[in-house]
C-alpha positions in Angstrom: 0.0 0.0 0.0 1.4 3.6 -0.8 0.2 6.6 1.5 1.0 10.0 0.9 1.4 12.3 4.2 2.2 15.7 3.3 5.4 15.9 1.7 6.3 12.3 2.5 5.2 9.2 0.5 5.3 6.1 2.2 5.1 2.8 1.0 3.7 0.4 3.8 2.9 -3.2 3.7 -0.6 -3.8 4.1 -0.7 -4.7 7.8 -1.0 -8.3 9.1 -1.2 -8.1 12.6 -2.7 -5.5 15.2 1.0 -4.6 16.2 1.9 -3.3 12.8 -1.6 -1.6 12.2 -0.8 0.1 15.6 3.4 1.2 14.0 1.4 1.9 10.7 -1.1 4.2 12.1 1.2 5.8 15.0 3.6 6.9 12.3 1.2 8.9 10.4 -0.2 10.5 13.1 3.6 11.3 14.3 4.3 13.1 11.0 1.0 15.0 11.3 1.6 16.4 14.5 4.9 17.5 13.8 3.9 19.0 10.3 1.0 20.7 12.5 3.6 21.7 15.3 5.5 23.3 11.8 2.6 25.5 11.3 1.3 26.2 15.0 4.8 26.5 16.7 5.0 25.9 20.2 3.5 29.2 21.5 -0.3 28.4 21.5 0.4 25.2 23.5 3.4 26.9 26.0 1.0 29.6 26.8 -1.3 27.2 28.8 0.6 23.9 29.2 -1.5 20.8 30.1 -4.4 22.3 31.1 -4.3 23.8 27.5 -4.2 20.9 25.8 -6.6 19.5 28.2 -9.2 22.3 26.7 -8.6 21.5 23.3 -8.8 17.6 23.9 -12.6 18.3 25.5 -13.2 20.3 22.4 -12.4 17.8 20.3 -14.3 15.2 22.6 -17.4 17.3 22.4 -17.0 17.6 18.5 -17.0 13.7 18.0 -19.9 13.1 20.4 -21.8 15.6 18.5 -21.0 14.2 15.4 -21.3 10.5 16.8 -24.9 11.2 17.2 -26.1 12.7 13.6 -27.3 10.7 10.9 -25.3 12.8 8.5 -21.9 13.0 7.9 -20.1 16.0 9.0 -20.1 19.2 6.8 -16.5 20.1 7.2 -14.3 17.8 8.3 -13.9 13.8 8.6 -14.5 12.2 11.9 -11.7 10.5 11.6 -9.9 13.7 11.6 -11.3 14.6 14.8 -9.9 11.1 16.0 -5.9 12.1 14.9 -6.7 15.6 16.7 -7.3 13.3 19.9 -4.2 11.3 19.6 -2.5 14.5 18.3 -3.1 16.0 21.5 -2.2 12.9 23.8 1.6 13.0 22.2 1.7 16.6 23.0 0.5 16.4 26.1 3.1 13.7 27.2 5.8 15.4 25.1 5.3 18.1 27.5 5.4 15.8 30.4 8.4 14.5 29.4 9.9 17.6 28.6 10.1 16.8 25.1 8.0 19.4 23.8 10.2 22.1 22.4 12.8 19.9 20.7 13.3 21.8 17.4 11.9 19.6 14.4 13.9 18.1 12.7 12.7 20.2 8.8 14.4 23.3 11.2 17.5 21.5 11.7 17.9 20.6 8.3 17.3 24.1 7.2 20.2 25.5 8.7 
């Protein structure tokens, strides 16, 4: 299977056990956090630490239960989007726990 990420094309194996559909799926949501984290920066996270993220996570929480309970499919954006936006915000949340947070990414590294 090819998947496209970005900037970054991948070709994965379809996966044949639950452990490599949970290395498949953690690596794509890696690479979107950290093109997000690109875009963001760390400020909007830094500002309010956990309890930040802990804000945006119940948004998105609220967004899905929402959507959950409509017959029709969102207007604007995939529930499975809303999904990676949860995960997203676990990493960062134990990134910041683990003092990992503002690590420069590795595309600023390689730009100077």
């Amino acid at each position: 299977m090819r998947q496209i990420v970005g900037d970054t094309d991948y070709t994965i194996l379809e996966p044949t056990t639950f452990d490599q559909a949970c290395q498949s799926i953690a690596c794509e949501l890696a690479d979107l956090v950290a093109r997000k984290q690109h875009d963001y920066g760390q400020g909007n996270i830094l500002a309010f630490g956990e309890y930040g993220v802990l804000v945006r996570l119940n948004d998105k929480v609220e967004r899905l239960k929402n959507l959950l309970g409509k017959s029709k499919p969102p207007a604007n954006e995939p529930i499975e989007d809303t999904w990676r936006d949860i995960v997203g915000y676990g990493l960062i949340a134990l990134m910041l726990r683990r003092g990992s947070f503002t690590l420069p990414l590795s595309a600023d590294e390689e730009a100077k």
